[in-house]
VOVORO-699352 format. One record per residue (C-alpha): x, z, y. Coordinates in steps of 0.05 Angstrom, whole numbers, plus 32768, in hexadecimal, padded with zeros to 4 digits. Each point is the difference from the previous one (the first is absolute). Layout:
ATOM;xx;zz;yy
ATOM;X;Z;Y
...
This chain:
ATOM;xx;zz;yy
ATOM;842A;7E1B;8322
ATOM;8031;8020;7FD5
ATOM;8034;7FD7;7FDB
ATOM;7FF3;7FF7;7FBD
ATOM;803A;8028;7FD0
ATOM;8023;7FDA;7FC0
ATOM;8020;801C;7FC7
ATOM;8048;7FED;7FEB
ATOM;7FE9;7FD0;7FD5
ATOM;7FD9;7FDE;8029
ATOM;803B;8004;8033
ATOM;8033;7FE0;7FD6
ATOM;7FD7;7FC3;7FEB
ATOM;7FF6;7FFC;8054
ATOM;804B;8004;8000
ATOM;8006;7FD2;7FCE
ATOM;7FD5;7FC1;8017
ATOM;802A;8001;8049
ATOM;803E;8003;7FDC
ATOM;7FF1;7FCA;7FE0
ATOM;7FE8;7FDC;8031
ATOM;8046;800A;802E
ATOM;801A;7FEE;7FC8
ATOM;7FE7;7FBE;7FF2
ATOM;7FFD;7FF0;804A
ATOM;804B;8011;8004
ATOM;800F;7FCC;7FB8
ATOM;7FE6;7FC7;8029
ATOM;7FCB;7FD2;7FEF
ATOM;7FB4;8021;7FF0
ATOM;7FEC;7FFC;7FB6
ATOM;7FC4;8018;7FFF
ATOM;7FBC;7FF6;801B
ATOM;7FB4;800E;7FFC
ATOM;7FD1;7FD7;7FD5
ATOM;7FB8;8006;8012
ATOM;7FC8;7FFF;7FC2
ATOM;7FC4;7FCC;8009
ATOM;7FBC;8011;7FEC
ATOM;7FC6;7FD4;8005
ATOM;7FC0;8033;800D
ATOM;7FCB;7FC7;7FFE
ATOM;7FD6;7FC6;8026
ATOM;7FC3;7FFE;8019
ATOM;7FC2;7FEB;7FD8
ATOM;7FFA;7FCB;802C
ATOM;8046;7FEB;8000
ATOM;8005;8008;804B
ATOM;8035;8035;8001
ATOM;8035;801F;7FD6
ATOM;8022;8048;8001
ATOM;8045;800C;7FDC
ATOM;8032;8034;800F
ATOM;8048;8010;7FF9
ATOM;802A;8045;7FF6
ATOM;803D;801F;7FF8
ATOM;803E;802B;801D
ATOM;8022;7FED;8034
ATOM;8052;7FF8;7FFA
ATOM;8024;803A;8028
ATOM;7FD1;802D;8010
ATOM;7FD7;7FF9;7FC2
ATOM;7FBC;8007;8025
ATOM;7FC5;7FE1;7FD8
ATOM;7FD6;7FD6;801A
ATOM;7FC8;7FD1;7FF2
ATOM;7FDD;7FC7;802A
ATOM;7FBE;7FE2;7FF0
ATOM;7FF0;7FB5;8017
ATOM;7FAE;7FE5;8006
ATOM;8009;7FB5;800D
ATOM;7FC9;7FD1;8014
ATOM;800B;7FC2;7FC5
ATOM;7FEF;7FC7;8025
ATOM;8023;8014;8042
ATOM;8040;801F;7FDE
ATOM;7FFC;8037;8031
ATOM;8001;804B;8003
ATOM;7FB7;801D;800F
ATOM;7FF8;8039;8034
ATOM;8022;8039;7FF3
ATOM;802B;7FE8;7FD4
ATOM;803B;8006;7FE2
ATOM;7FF4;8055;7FF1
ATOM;804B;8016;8003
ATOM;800E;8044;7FE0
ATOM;8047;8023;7FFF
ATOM;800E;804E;7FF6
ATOM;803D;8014;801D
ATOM;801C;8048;8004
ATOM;7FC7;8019;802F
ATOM;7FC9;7FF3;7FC3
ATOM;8034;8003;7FCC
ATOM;8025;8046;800E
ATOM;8033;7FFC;7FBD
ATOM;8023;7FD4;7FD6
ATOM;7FCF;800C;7FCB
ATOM;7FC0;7FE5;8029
ATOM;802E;7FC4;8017
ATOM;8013;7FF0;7FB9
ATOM;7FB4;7FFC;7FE0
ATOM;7FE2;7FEF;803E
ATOM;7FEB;7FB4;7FF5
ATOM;7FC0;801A;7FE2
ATOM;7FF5;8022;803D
ATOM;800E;7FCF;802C
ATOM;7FD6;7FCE;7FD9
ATOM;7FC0;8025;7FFC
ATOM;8011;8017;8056
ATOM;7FF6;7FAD;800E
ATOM;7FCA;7FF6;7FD5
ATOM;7FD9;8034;8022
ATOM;800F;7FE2;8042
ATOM;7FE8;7FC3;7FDE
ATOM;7FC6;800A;7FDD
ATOM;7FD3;7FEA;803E
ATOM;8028;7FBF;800F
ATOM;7FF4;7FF0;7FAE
ATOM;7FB1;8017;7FFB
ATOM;7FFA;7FDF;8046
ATOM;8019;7FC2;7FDA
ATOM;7FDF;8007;7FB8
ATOM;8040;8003;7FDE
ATOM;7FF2;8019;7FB7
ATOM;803C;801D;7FE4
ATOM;801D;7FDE;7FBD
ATOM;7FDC;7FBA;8010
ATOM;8042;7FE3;8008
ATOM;7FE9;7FB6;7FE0
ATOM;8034;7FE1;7FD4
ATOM;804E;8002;8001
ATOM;801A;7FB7;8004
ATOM;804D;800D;8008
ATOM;8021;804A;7FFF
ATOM;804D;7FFF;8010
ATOM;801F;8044;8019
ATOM;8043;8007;8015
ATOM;8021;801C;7FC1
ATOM;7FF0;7FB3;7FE2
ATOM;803A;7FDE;800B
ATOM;7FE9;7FBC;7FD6
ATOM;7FC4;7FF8;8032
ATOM;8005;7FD2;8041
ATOM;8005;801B;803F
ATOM;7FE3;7FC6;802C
ATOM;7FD9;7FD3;7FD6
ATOM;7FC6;8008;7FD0
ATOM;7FD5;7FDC;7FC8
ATOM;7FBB;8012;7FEC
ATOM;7FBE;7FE7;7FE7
ATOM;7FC2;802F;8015
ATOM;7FDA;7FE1;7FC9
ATOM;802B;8018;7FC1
ATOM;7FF8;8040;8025
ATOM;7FB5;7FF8;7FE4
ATOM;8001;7FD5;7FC9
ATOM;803D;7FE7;7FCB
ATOM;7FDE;7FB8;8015
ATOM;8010;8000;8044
ATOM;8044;7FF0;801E
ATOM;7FFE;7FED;8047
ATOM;8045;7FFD;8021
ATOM;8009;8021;8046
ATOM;8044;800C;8023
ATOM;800E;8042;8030
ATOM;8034;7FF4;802C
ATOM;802C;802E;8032
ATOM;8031;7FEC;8032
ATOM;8022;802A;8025
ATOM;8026;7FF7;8048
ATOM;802F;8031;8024
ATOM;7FEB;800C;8048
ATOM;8016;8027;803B
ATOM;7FDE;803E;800A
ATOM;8011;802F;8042
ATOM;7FF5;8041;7FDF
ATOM;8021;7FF4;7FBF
ATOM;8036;7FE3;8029
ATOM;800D;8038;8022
ATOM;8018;802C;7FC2
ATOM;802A;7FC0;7FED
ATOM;7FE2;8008;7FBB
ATOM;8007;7FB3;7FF3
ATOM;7FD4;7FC7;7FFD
ATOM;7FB1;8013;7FED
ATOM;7FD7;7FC3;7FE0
ATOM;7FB1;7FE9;8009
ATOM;7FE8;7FD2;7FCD
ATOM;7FC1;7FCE;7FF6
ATOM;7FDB;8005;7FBE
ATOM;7FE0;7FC1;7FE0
ATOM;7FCA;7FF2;7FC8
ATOM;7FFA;7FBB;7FE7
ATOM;7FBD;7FFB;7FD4
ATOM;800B;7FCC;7FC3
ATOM;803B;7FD2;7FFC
ATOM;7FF6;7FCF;802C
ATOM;7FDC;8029;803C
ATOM;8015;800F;8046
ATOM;8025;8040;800B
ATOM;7FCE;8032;8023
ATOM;802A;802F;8029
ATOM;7FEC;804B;7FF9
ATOM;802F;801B;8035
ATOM;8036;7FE3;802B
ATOM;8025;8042;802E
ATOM;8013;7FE6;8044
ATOM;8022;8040;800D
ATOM;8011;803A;7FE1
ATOM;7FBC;8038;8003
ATOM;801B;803E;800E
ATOM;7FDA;8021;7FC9
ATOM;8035;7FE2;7FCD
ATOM;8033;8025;801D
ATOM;8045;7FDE;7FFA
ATOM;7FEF;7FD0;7FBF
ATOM;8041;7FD8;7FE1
ATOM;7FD3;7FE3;7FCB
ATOM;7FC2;7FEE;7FD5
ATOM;7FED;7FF7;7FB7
ATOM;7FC4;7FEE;7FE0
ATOM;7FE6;803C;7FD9
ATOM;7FBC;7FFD;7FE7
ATOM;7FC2;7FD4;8009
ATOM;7FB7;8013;7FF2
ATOM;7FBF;7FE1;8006
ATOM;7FB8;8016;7FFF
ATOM;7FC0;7FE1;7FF8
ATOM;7FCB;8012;802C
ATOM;7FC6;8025;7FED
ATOM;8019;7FFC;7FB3
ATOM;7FEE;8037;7FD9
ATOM;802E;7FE3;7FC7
ATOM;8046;7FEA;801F
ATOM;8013;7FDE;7FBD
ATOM;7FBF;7FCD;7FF9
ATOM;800A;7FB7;800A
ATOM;7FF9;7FDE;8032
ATOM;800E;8012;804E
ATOM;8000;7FCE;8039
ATOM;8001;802D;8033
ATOM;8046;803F;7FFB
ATOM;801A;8029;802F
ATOM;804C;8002;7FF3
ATOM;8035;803B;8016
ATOM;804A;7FEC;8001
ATOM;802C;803B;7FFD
ATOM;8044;7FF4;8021
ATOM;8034;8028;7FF6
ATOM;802C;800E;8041
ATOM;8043;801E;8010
ATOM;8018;8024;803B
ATOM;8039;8025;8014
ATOM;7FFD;8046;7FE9
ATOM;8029;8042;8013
ATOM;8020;7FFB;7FBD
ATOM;7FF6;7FC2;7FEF
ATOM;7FD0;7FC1;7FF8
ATOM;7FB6;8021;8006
ATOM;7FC9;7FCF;7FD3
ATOM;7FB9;8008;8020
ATOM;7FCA;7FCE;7FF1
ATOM;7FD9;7FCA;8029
ATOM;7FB8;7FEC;7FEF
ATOM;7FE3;7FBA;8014
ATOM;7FBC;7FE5;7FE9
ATOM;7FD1;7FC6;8005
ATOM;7FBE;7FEF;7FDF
ATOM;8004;7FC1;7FD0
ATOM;7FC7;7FCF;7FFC
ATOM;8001;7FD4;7FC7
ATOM;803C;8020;7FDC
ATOM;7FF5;7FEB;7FBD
């Protein structure tokens, strides 16, 4: 295959991004980094399974990407086949200008690749229940590690239950992380404790470090959704029975920087409200 020309321009800003780069490498310390966009596609009527997705550049090489995740609710567990991991590098992406607008691309590349693994699953796009707590990066008021929210006021102005999401994170030895001597790389257990005076109910508790995460420093609580089963109406009163998705943000060590991808972890609520 013949190598694909590029004018000046297109030279210069090639030029440009590995001078900066040297650059920064040579000033010391990494300041910047990749942050990932979270998308929730949808659950299933059902409830039994949710879909969300999350996009973006990567730092350095500036290669889009996008990964889908299909999780089974109750088991808080990847289905088969899943995650769908799209990235376009140079070979798909043959100039600067492809590799600059090519998040699109790489977007509608996984969904593609996904579109069995959803229909396979009855996800229905856009049913993505009710947002009980939305805290992105860029707000700086919000907690990172512990959350209050009713599920009832998300339904009714009457209703204010009190429930408590908790992360705590521990730093752990990992071999492969190690190895780079990028520093210490953290797991975390996530709690939900139903009503005041209830139990904690543990939704995940890492023994180790999954190698999926890559080399993770850290967690954050971003966003938490729940769906009612077989609701056609996701703002009626009254639902015993939810499924509920807890977006976690997570950094890792990045090429430039601190790279923030996202975790998903699920149950099914009985009772909730």
């Amino acid at each position: 295959m013949e190598p694909t020309s590029i004018g000046f321009g297109q030279l210069a800003r090639h030029v440009g991004r590995i001078l900066f780069a040297l650059t920064i490498a040579a000033a010391g310390p990494a300041v910047a980094g990749d942050l990932a966009r979270p998308e929730v596609i949808g659950f299933s009527a059902d409830g039994r399974y949710v879909a969300f997705e999350e996009y973006g550049a990567q730092d350095g090489s500036g290669f889009p990407y996008a990964s889908i995740y299909v999780i089974d609710v109750a088991a808080n567990d990847w289905v088969a086949g899943s995650p769908v991991r799209v990235r376009l590098d140079y070979d798909a992406l043959p100039d600067l200008e492809t590799i600059d607008n090519g998040i699109t691309q790489a977007r509608d590349a996984a969904m593609a690749e996904a579109e069995p693994i959803l229909t396979a699953h009855g996800i229905v796009p856009g049913e993505t229940g009710s947002t009980l707590i939305f805290h992105p990066l860029s707000d700086l008021a919000a907690p990172a590690h512990e959350v209050s929210f009713s599920i009832g006021a998300a339904y009714s102005p009457y209703y204010r239950d009190e429930n408590l999401l908790s992360v705590v994170e521990r730093t752990v030895e990992n071999a492969e992380c190690d190895r780079y001597e990028l520093g210490p790389v953290s797991v975390m257990t996530l709690s939900l404790t139903l009503g005041a005076d209830a139990e904690p109910t543990i939704l995940q508790d890492d023994d180790t470090l999954p190698a999926s995460r890559g080399c993770a420093t850290g967690y954050r609580i971003h966003s938490v959704f729940v769906y009612a089963p077989n609701q056609p109406d996701q703002s009626s009163c009254c639902h015993r029975d939810l499924a509920m998705l807890v977006l976690l943000g997570m950094s890792q060590f990045g090429f430039e920087g601190p790279d923030w991808r996202f975790l998903g972890v699920t149950t099914m609520l009985s009772d909730a409200w």
